[in-house]
N, C-alpha and C positions, 0 to 999 in steps of 0.2 A: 123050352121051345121058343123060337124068335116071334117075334112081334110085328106087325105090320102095321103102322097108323095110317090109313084116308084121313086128307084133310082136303078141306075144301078152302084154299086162300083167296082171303078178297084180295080185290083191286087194291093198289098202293099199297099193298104189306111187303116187306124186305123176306126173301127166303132166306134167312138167317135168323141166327140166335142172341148175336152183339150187337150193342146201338151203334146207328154209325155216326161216328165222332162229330160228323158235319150238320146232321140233323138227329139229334138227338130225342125230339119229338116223333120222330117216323116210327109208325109201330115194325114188330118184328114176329117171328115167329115165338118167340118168348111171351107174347102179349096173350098167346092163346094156347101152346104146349109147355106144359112143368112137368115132362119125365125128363132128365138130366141126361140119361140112359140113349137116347133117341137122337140119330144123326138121318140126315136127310138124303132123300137116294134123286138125285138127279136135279135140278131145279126149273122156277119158274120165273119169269120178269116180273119187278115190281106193277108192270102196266098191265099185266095178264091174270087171269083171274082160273078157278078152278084145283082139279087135282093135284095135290103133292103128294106124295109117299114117303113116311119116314119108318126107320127102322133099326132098333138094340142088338143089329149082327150082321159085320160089318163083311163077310162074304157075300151074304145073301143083298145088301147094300150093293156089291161089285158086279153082280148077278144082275141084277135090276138097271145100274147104269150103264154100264160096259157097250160101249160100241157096234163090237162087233157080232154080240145076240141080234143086233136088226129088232128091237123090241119092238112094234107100234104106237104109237101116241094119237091118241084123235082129240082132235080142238073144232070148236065151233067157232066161226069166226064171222065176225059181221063186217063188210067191206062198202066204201065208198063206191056206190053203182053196181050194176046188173052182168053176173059173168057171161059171158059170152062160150060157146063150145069150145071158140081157140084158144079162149084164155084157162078155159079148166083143162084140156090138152096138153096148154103148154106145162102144167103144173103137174100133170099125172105120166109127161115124161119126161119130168129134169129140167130145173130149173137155172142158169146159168148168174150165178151172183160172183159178186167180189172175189171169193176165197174160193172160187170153181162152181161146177156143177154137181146139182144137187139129185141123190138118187131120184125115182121116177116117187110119184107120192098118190095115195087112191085123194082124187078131190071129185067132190060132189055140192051141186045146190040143194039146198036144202030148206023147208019153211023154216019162217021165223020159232024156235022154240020158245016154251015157257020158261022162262029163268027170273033167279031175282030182280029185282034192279036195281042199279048199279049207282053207289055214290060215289063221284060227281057222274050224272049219268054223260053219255054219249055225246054228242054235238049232233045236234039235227039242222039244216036244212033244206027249206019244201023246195027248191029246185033240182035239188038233188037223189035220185033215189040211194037206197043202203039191200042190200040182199046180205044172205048169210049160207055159208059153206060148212060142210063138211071135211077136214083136211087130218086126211093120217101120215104121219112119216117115221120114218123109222133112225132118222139121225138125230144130234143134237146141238145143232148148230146154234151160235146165238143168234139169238132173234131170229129166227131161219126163218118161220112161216110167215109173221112179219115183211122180211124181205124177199121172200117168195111172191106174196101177191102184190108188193109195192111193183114187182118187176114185173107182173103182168099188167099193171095197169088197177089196179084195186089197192088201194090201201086199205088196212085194217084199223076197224073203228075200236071193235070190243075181242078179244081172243078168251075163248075158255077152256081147257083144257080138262077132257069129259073120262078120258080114259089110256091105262098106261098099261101094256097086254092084258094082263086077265084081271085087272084091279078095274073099276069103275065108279064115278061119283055118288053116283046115286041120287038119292034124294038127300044128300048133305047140303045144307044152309052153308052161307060163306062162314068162315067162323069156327065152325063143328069139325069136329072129328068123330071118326071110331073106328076100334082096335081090328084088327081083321087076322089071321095067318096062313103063313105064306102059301101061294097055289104051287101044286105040284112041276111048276113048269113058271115060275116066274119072270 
């Protein structure tokens, strides 16, 4: 039967398994997974933190990332200043960046959640407020949410990536894993 690993990546880890050549100090996902077996379904930015999903069957892998399933993704995201109704509008229908227009995406404000904290934490300044959003989409563009709220006007301070369809974090620690298999509907 196939295997499904949660993982929960910190902040500055490589989603890969090779050192890279340039920094060879930079940890990896090898720092924290020793099944050899286990290839990784989709990825995450080194500046981004939360759910990865890895997995020993390389359908159910294609199943997971593939496009045009429209999977969902929800990330918690913490932004420089206070959304506005037009600015979460603009995001919940299509957001217009570089390489086009981005499907319509569910955005929502949301209280500050309880989460770890984050080495090197956040950058604070008191003139500034930070709020935090709720953002699901279903593409996977780089950096897409990233430059989703750069373009409404919110930059993103902390991104965390809480849930990938029927998979969710949990109460996993950065760091931690555990095995799971596959939902009937991945």
């Amino acid at each position: 039967m196939p295997k499904i690993v949660l993982f929960n990546k910190p902040f500055n880890v490589l989603t890969q398994f090779r050192q890279d050549a340039d920094r060879p100090d930079r940890p990896t996902l090898a720092n924290f997974i020793h099944d050899a077996s286990l290839r990784v379904a989709g990825r995450l930015d080194m500046d981004s933190e939360g759910l990865l999903l890895l997995t020993d069957d390389g359908v159910l892998n294609s199943r997971i990332t593939e496009p045009t399933e429209q999977r969902f993704k929800t990330y918690w995201v913490q932004v420089d200043g206070i959304a506005s109704d037009t600015q979460l509008a603009t995001l919940q229908n299509g957001v217009v960046l570089k390489d086009g227009l981005t499907l319509p995406a569910e955005a929502k404000s949301m209280p500050e959640p309880t989460v770890w904290h984050r080495t090197p934490p956040v950058r604070y300044r008191a003139n500034l407020p930070t709020s935090w959003l709720e953002i699901q989409i279903c593409e996977g563009r780089n950096r897409q949410v990233r430059r989703m709220t750069a373009a409404v006007g919110l930059p993103t301070l902390r991104l965390i990536r809480v849930q990938i369809g029927p998979y969710s974090l949990g109460s996993l620690q950065p760091g931690e894993s555990q095995i799971t298999h596959p939902s009937p509907h991945p």
